[in-house]
C-alpha positions as CSV (number, residue, x, y, z in Angstrom):
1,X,2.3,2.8,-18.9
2,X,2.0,6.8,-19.6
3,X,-1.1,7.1,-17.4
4,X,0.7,4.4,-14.5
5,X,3.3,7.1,-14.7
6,X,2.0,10.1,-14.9
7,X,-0.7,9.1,-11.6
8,X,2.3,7.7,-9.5
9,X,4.6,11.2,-10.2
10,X,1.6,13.0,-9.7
11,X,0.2,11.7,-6.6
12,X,3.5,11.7,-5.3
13,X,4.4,15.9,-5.8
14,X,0.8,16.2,-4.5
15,X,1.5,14.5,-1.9
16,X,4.4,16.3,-1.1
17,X,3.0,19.8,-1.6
18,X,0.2,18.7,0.9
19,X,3.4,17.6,3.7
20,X,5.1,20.8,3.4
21,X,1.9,23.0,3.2
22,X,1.2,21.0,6.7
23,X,4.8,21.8,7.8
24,X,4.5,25.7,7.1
25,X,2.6,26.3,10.7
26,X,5.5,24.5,12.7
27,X,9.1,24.4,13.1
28,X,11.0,20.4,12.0
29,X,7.9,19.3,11.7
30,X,7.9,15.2,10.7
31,X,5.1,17.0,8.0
32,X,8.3,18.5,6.9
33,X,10.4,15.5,6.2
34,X,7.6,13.3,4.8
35,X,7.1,16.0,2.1
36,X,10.6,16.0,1.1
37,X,11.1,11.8,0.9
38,X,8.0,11.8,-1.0
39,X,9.1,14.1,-3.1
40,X,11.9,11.8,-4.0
41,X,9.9,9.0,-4.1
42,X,7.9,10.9,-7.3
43,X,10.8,12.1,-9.4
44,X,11.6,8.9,-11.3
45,X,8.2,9.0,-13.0
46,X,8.0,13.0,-13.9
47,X,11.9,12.2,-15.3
48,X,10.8,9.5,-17.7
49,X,8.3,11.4,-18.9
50,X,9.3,14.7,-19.3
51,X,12.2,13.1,-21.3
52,X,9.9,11.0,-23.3
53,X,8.3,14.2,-24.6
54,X,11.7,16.3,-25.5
55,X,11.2,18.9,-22.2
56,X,14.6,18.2,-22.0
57,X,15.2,21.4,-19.4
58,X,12.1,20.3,-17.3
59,X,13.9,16.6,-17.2
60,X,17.0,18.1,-16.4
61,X,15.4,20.2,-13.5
62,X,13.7,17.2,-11.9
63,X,16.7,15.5,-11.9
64,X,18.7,18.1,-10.2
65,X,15.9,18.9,-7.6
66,X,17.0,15.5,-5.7
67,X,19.7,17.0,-4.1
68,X,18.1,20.4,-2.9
69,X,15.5,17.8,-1.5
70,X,17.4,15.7,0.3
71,X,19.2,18.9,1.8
72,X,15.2,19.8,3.0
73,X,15.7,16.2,4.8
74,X,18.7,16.8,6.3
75,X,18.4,20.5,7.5
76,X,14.9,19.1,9.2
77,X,16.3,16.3,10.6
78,X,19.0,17.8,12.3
79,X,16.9,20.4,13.0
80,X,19.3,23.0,11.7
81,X,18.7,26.9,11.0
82,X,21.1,26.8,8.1
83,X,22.2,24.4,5.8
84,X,26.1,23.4,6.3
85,X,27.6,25.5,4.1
86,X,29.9,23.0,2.0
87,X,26.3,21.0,1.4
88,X,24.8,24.4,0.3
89,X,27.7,24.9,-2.2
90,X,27.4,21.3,-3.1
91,X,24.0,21.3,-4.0
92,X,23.9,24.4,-6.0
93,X,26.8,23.5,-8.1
94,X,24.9,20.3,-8.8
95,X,21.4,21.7,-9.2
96,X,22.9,24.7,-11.6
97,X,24.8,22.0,-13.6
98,X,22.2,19.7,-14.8
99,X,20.0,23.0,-15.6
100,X,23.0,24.2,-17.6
101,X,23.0,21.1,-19.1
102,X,19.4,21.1,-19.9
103,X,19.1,24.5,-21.6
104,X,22.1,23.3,-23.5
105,X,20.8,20.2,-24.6
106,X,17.3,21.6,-25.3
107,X,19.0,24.3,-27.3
108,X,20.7,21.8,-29.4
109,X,18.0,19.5,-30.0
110,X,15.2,22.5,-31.1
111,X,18.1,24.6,-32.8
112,X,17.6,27.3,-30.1
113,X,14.2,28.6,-28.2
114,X,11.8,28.0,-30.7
115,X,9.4,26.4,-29.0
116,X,6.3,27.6,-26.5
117,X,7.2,24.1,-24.5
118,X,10.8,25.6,-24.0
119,X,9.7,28.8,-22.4
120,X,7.5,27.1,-20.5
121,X,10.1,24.5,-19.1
122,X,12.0,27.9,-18.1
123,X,9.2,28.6,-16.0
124,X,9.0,25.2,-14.3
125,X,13.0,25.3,-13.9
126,X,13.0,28.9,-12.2
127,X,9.5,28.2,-9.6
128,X,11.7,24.2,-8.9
129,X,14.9,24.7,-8.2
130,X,14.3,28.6,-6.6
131,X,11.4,27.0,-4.9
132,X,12.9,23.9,-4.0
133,X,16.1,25.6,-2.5
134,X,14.2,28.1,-0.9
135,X,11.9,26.1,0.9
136,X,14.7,23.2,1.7
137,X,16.3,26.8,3.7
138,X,12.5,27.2,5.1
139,X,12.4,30.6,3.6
140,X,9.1,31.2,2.3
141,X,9.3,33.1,-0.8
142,X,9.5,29.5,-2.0
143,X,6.3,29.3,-2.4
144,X,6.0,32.4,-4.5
145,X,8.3,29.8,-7.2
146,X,6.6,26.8,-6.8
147,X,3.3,29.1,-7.7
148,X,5.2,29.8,-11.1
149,X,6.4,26.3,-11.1
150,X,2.8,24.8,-10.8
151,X,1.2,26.8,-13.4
152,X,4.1,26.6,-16.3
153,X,4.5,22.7,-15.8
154,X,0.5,22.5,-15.7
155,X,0.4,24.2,-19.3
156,X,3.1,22.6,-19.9
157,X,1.0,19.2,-19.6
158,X,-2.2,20.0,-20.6
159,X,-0.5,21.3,-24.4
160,X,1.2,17.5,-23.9
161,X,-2.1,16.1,-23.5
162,X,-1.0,14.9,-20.3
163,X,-4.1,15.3,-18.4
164,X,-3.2,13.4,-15.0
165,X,-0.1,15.3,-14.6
166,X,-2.2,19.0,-15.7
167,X,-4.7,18.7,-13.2
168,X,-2.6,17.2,-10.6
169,X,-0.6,20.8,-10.8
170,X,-4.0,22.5,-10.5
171,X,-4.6,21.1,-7.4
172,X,-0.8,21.3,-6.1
173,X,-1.5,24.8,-7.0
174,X,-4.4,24.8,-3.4
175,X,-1.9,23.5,-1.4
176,X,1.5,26.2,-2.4
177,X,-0.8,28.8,-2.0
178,X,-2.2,27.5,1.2
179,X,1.7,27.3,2.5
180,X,2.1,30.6,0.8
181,X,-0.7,31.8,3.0
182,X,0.5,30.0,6.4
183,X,4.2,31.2,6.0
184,X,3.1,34.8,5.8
185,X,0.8,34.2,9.1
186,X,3.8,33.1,11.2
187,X,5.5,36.8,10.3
């Protein structure tokens, strides 16, 4: 079941990373909108998981990602230049609040930071739901995140012995910097 898992969630976020990376070069691009409903179509496995293995920030960050994704999918849709303001607020109250409850959780369960996995999940939480928001608003230092996210959560995995989901971030890694590198040429 672990390796059922860890190649649906993984082919999924590659997936999506190659969508949006293809998205970078136009404006509501359907590239666009297929990357973010495939993103949600990968969560479920990365959740299960992540939770299985205590990254109990990580989980709580994949979790919360769903709506800053679905706010990608409705900005592009509507073809919008800004997200609708009470939907911003919305989805940063409930992104903010699982992470909150994340740390918290973690905290309590490891009796504080003690662990390398913990840090590391920090890093995955700051490059996801900076990155994720970020690029839902099509601004491209969202990339920059998803760089940190890609590389923390593919540690993060290969320490697990999680080697589907590991190299699966090593190649997401191609395609953010690849986005990274088409957002700039539009400038």
């Amino acid at each position: 079941m672990d390796i059922f898992l860890q190649v649906w969630g993984g082919a999924f976020y590659l997936l999506a990373k190659i969508f949006l990376s293809l998205a970078e070069g136009e404006e509501n691009s359907k590239w666009r909108v297929r990357g973010w409903i495939i993103y949600l179509f990968g969560v479920p496995p990365w959740v299960i998981v992540l939770a299985h293995n205590r990254n109990w920030i990580a989980t709580a960050i994949e979790a919360g990602g769903v709506p800053a994704m679905i706010l990608g999918i409705i900005i592009t849709t509507r073809q919008l230049v800004h997200a609708p303001p009470m939907l911003d607020r919305i989805t940063r109250v409930f992104v903010w609040g699982l992470m909150f409850i994340g740390v918290i959780y973690s905290v309590y369960d490891f009796g504080g930071i003690t662990a390398l996995s913990q840090i590391l999940e920090c890093g995955v939480t700051a490059g996801f739901l900076i990155g994720t928001y970020l690029l839902a608003k099509k601004d491209r230092r969202g990339w920059l995140c998803f760089m940190l996210m890609n590389t923390s959560m593919g540690t993060l995995m290969a320490m697990q012995e999680k080697w589907i989901f590991s190299i699966l971030q090593a190649v997401s890694l191609h395609f953010v910097i690849s986005g990274w590198r088409k957002s700039r040429r539009k400038l």
